[in-house]
SEROTOR-214834 format. One record per atom (N, C-alpha, C): z, x, y. Coordinates in steps of 0.05 Angstrom, whole numbers, padded with zeros to 5 digits, always signed. Layout:
<atoms>
ZXY...
</atoms>
This chain:
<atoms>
+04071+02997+03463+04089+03016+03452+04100+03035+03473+04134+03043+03467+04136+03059+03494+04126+03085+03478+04112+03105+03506+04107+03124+03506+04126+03153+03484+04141+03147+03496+04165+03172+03485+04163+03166+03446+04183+03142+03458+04192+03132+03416+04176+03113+03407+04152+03113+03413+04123+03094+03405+04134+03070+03393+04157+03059+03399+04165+03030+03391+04172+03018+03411+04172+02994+03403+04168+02976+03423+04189+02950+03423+04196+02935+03443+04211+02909+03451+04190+02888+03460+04180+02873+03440+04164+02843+03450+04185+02814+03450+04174+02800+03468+04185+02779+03469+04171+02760+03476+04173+02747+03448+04146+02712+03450+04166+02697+03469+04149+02683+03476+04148+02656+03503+04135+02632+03491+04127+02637+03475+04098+02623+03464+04109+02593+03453+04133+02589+03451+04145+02564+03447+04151+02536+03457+04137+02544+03481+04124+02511+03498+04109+02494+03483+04080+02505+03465+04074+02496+03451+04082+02476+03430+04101+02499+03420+04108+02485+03391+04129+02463+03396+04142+02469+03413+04167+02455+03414+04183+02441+03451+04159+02454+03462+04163+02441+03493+04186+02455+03512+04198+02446+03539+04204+02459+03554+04228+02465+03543+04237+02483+03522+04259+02484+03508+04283+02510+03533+04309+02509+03525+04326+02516+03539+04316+02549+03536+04307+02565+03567+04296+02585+03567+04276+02585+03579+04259+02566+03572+04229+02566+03584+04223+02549+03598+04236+02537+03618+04234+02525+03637+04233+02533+03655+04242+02548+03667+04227+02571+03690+04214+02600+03679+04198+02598+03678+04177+02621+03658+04176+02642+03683+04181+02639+03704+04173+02666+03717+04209+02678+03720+04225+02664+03713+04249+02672+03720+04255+02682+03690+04250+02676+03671+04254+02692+03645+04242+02711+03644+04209+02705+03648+04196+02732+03650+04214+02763+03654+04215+02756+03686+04237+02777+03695+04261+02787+03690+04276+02768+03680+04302+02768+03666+04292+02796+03641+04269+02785+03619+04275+02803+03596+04256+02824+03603+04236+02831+03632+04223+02858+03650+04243+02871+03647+04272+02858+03660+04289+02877+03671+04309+02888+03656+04313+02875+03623+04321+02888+03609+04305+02916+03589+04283+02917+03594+04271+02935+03584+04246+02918+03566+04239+02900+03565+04219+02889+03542+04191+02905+03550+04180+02911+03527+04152+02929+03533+04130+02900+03539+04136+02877+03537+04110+02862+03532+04133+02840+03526+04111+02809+03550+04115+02779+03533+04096+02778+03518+04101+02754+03496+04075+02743+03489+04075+02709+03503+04056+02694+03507+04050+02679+03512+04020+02665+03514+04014+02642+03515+03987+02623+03518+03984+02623+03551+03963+02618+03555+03955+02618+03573+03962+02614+03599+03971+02593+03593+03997+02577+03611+04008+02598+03622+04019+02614+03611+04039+02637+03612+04023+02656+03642+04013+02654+03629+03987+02680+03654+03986+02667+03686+03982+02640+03672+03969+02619+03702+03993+02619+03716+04017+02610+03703+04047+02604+03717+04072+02621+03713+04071+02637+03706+04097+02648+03697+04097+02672+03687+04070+02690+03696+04078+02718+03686+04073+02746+03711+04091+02765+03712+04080+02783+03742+04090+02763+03763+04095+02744+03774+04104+02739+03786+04121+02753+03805+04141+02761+03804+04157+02779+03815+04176+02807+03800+04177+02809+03809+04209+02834+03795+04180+02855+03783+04196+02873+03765+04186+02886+03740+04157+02891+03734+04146+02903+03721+04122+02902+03717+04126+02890+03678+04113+02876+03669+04114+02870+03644+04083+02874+03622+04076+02877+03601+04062+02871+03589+04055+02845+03582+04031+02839+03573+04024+02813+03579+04006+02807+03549+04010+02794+03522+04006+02793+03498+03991+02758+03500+03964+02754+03505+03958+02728+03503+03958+02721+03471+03977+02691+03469+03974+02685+03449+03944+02661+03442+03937+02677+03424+03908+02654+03418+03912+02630+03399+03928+02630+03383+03937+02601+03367+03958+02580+03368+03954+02565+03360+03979+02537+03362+03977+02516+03343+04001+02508+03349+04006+02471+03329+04035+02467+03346+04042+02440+03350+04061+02434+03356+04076+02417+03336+04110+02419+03340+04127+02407+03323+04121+02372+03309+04098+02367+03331+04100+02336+03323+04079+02323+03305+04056+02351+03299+04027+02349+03287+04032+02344+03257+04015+02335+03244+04015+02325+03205+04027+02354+03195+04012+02371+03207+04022+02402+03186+04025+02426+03215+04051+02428+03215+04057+02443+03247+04052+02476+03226+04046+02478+03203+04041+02509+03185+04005+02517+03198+03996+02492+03212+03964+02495+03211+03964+02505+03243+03956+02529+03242+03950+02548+03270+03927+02538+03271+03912+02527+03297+03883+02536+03302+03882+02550+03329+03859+02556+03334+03847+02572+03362+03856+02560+03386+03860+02573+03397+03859+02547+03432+03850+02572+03456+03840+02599+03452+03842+02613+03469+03818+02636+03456+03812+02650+03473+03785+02663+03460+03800+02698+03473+03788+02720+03458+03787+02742+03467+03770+02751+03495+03757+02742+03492+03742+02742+03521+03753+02732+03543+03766+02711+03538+03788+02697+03556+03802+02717+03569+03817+02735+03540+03842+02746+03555+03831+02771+03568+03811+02786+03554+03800+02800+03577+03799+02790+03610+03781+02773+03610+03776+02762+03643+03810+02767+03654+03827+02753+03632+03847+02751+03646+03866+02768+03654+03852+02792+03640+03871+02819+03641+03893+02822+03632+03892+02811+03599+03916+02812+03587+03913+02850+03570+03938+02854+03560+03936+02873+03553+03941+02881+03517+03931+02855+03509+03930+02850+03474+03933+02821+03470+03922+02813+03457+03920+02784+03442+03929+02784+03422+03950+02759+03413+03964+02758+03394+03958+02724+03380+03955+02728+03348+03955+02699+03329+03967+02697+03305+03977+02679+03303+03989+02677+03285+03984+02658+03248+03983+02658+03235+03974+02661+03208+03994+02658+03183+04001+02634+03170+04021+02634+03157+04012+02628+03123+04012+02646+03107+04004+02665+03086+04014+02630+03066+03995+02621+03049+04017+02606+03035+04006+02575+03049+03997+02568+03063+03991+02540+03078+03969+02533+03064+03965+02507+03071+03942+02485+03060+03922+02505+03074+03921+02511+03107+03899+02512+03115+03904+02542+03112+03914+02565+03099+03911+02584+03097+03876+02603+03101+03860+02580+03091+03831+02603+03088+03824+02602+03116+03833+02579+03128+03821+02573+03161+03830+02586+03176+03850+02591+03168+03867+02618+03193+03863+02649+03188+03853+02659+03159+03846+02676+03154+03822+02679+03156+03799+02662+03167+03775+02663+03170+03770+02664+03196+03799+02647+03213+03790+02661+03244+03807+02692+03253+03824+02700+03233+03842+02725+03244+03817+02741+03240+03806+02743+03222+03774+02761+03212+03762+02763+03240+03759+02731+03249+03740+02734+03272+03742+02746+03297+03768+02734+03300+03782+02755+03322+03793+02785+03323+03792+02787+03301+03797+02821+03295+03769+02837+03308+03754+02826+03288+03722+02831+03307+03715+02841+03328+03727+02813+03342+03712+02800+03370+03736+02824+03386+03765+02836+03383+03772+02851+03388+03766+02885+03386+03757+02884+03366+03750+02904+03355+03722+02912+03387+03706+02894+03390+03685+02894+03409+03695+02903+03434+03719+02886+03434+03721+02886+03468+03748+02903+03469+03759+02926+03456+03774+02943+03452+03804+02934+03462+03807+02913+03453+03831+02892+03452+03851+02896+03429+03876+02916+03438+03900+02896+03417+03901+02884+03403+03904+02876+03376+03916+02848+03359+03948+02850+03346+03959+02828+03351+03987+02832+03337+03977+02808+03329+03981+02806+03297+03986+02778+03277+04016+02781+03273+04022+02757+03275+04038+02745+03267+04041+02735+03231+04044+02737+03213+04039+02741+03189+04067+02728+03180+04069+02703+03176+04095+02682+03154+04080+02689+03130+04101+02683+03105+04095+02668+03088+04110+02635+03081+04088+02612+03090+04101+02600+03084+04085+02571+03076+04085+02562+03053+04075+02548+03041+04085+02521+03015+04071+02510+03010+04086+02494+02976+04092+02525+02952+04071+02546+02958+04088+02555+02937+04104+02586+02948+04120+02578+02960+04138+02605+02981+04165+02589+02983+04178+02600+02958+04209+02584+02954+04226+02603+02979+04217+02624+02987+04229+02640+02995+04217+02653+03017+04216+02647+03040+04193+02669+03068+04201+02693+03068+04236+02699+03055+04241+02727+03062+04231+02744+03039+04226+02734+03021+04220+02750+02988+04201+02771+02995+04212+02798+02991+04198+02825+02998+04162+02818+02988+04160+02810+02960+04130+02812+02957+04118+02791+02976+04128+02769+02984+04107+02759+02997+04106+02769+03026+04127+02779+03038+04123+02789+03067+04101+02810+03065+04115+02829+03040+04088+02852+03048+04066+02843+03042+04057+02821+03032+04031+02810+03022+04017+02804+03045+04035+02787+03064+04028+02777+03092+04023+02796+03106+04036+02818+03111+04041+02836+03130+04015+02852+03116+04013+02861+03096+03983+02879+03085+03963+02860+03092+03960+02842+03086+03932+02825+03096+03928+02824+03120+03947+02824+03146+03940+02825+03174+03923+02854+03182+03937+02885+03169+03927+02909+03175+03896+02905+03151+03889+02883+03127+03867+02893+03116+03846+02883+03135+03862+02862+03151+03833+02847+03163+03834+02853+03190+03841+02868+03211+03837+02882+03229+03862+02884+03251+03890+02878+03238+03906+02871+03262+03910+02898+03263+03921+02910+03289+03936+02933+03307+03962+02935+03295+03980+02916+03304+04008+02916+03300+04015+02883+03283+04029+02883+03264+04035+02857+03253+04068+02855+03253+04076+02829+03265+04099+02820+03271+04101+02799+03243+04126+02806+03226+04127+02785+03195+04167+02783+03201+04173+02775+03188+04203+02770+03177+04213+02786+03168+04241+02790+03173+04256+02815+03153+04271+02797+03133+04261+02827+03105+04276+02814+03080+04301+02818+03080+04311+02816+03103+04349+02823+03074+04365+02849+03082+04353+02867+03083+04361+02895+03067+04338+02922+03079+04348+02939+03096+04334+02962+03094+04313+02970+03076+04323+02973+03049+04307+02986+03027+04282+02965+03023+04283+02939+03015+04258+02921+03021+04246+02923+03036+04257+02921+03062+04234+02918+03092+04219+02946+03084+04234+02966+03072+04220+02994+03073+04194+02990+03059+04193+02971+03033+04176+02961+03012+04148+02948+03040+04160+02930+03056+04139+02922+03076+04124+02941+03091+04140+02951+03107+04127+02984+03125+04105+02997+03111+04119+03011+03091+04105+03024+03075+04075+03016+03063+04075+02990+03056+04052+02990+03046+04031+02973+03068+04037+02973+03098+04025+02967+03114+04015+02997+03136+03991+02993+03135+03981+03023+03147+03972+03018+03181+03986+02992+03189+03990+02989+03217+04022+02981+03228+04026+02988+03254+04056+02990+03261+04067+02963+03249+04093+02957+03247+04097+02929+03241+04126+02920+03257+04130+02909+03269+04153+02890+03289+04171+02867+03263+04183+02862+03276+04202+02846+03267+04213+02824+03281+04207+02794+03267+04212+02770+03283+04242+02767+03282+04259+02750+03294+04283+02754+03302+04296+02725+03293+04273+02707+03287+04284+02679+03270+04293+02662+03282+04308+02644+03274+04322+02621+03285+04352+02635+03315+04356+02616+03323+04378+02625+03340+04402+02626+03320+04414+02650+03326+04437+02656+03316+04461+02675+03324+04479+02685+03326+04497+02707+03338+04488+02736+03345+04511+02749+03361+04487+02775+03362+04496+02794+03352+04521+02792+03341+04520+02812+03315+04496+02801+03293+04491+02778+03283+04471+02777+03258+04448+02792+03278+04440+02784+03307+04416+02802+03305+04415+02831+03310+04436+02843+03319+04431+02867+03317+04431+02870+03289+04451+02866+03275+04446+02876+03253+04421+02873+03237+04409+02853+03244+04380+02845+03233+04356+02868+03239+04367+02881+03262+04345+02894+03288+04357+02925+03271+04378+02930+03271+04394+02952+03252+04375+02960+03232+04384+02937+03212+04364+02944+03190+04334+02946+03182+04320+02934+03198+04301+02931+03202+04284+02961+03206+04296+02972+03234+04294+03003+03243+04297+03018+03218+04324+03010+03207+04318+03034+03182+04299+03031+03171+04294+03012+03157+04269+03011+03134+04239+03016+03146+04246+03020+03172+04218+03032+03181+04192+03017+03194+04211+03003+03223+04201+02975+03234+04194+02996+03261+04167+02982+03266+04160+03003+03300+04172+02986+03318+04186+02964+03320+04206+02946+03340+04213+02912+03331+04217+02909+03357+04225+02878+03352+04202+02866+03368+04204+02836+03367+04190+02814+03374+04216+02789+03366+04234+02784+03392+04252+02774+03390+04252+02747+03409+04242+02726+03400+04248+02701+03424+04274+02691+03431+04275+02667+03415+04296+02652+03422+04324+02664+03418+04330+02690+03410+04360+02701+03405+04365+02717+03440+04329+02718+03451+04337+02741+03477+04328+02720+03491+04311+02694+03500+04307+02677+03527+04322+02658+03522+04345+02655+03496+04360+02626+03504+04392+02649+03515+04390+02671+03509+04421+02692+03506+04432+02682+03535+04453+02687+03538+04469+02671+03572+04461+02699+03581+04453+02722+03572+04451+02744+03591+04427+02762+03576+04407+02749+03580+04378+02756+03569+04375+02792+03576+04383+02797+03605+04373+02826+03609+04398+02843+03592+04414+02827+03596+04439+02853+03581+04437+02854+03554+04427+02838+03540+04419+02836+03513+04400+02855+03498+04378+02851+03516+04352+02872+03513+04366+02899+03514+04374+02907+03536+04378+02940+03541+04406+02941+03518+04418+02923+03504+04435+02925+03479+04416+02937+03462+04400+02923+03455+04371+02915+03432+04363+02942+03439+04360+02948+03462+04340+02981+03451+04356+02995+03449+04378+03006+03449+04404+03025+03443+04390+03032+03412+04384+03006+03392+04378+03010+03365+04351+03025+03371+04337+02991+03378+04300+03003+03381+04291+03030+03389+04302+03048+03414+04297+03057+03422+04317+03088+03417+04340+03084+03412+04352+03112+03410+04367+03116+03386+04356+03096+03366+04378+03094+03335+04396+03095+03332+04411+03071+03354+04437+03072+03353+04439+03049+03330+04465+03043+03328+04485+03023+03308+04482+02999+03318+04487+02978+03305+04490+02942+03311+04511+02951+03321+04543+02959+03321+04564+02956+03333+04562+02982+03360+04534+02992+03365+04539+03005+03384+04533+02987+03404+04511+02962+03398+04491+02947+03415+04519+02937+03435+04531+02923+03408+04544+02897+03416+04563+02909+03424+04586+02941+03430+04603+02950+03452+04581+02949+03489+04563+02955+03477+04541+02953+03507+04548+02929+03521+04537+02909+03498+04531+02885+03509+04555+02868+03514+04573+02866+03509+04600+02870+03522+04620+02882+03540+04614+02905+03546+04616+02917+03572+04599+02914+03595+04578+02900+03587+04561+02895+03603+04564+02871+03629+04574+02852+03604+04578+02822+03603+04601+02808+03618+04629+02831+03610+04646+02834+03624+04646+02852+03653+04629+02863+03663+04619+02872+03686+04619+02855+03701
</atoms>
């Protein structure tokens, strides 16, 4: 969290995993730096991340080990398991551990029986947790539907997360429905790739309803101008500016 406006700019990496050397993450220490230098408080990433591609050069960054995975090609890519321990990221000198947990899955009890564990085992070793909190399942016609986000997003703060990163519903006044009844900070995932008016405006509304930041991948490490993007993105995050204030930035920027 930054110091001043205790919100924050994360940016997962964590997508080697699921989906392989996708456009962005093929040089991991050159993105790294890219979204350092726009202002990001913290990557997240697996391990990998630590060994090859993080600190490296430029910037100083935060460093969010991610502890779970499934990849795109597995029977049920909804089934997170472990691959990384808290103790790990200690040794490794990360500065919070992050897992993810999708509310609504076959293997739902298994992921909620290790978020328990690791909340714990954090709790011990005075470690960070950001869950990651979907809803998404056979019976979730809808991931953005206000009751099930805040359902997701309340179950990460009952069972010991710090900060929980879920989906925005729609609309200011819903996400407010999420915030509210979560009694730990909560971030905002940034979704599929899409334009950057939809994400500021996504990042817009979000802030209103009472989001402590973003957690933005693929809209900020695939963007043709990753750093100019970010320091757009916190105009909102950081000084409550407008979606059409971002995107005069990030166009004057661009054209620079």
């Amino acid at each position: 969290m930054d110091r001043n406006t205790h919100r924050t700019i994360l940016v997962p990496l964590d997508h080697g995993v699921t989906s392989g050397p996708i456009e962005g993450l093929v040089d991991m220490e050159r993105t790294v730096n890219a979204v350092a230098e726009g202002g990001a408080n913290a990557v997240i990433g697996h391990l990998g991340l630590a060994l090859h591609g993080h600190r490296g050069r430029g910037r100083d960054i935060g460093l969010i080990l991610h502890l779970s995975a499934s990849t795109s090609l597995g029977p049920d890519p909804n089934e997170k398991v472990l691959v990384n321990t808290v103790t790990n990221a200690v040794k490794m000198g990360a500065d919070g551990v992050s897992m993810h947990v999708n509310i609504g899955a076959e293997k739902e009890a298994d992921m909620l029986k290790d978020l328990g564990q690791i909340a714990v085992d954090c709790i011990e070793w005075g470690m960070p947790l950001l869950a990651m909190m979907y809803p998404r399942g056979r019976k979730v016609t809808d991931e953005h539907l206000v009751d099930h986000v805040k359902l997701a997003a309340r179950v990460a703060a009952e069972l010991g997360a710090d900060v929980v990163k879920t989906v925005y519903t729609g609309d200011p006044e819903t996400f407010r429905e999420v915030t509210q009844g979560c009694p730990v900070p909560v971030v905002v995932a940034g979704g599929s790739k899409t334009d950057d008016r939809a994400t500021f405006e996504l990042i817009e509304g979000a802030m209103q309803g009472g989001a402590a930041g973003i957690s933005i991948g693929r809209n900020a490490f695939q963007h043709p101008s990753p750093t100019e993007f970010l320091r757009a993105a916190a105009l909102i995050v950081h000084e409550g500016n407008t979606a059409e204030d971002a995107l005069q930035k990030l166009a004057r920027s661009v054209k620079a």
